[in-house]
C-alpha positions as CSV (number, residue, x, y, z in Angstrom):
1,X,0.0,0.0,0.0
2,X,2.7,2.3,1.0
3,X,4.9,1.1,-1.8
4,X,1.8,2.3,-4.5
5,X,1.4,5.6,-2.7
6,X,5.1,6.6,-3.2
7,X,5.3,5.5,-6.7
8,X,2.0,7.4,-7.2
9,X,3.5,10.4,-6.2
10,X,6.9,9.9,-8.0
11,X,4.5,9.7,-11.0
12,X,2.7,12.9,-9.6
13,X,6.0,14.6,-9.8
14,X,7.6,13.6,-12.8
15,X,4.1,14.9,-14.2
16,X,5.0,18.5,-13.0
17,X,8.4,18.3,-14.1
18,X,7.6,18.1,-17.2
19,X,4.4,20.7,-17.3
20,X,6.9,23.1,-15.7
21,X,9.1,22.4,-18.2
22,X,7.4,23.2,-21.0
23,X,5.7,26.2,-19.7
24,X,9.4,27.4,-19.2
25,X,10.0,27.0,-22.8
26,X,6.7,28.1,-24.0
27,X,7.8,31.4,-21.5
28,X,11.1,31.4,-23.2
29,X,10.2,31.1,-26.7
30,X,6.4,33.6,-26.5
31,X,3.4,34.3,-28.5
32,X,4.8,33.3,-31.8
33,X,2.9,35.2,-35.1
34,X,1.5,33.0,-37.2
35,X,2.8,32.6,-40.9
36,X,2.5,34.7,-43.6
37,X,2.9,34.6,-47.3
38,X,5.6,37.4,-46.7
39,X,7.5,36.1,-44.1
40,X,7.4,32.5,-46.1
41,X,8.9,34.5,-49.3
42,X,11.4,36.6,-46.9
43,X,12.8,33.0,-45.3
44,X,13.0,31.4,-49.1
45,X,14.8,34.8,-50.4
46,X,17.2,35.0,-47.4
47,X,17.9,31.0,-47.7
48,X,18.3,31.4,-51.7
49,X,20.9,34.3,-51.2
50,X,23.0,32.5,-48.4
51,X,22.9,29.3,-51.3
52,X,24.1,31.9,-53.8
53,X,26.6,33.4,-51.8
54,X,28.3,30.0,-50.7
55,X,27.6,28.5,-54.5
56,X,29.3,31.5,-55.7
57,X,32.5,31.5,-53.4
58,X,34.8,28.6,-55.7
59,X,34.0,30.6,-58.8
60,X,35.2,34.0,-57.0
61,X,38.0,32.6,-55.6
62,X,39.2,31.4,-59.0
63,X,38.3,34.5,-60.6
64,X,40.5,36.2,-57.9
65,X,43.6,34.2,-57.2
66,X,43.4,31.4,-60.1
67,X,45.8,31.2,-63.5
């Protein structure tokens, strides 16, 4: 019986842990905006520069140093 009660509890608490722990994030992280067309465009543009940047980077480099 007393066995049952204390693993009822560690179960109790472990529950708590892990409510408090994901209010802490959900704290951490706030209200997130929902998603918009623009924002979807703005992360696609930003992501297709940062590829053209780094895709771009051998060609400069021979450009500036090759022979």
């Amino acid at each position: 019986m007393a066995d049952e009660f204390q693993r009822a509890l560690q179960m109790q608490a472990q529950q708590l842990r892990m409510l408090s722990q994901v209010y802490a994030t959900d704290a951490l992280v706030g209200d997130r905006k929902p998603v918009t067309i623009r924002g979807v465009f703005g992360g696609v543009l930003i992501g297709l520069l940062i590829f053209a940047a780094l895709f771009s980077l051998p060609f400069l480099a021979l450009v500036l140093f090759g022979r």
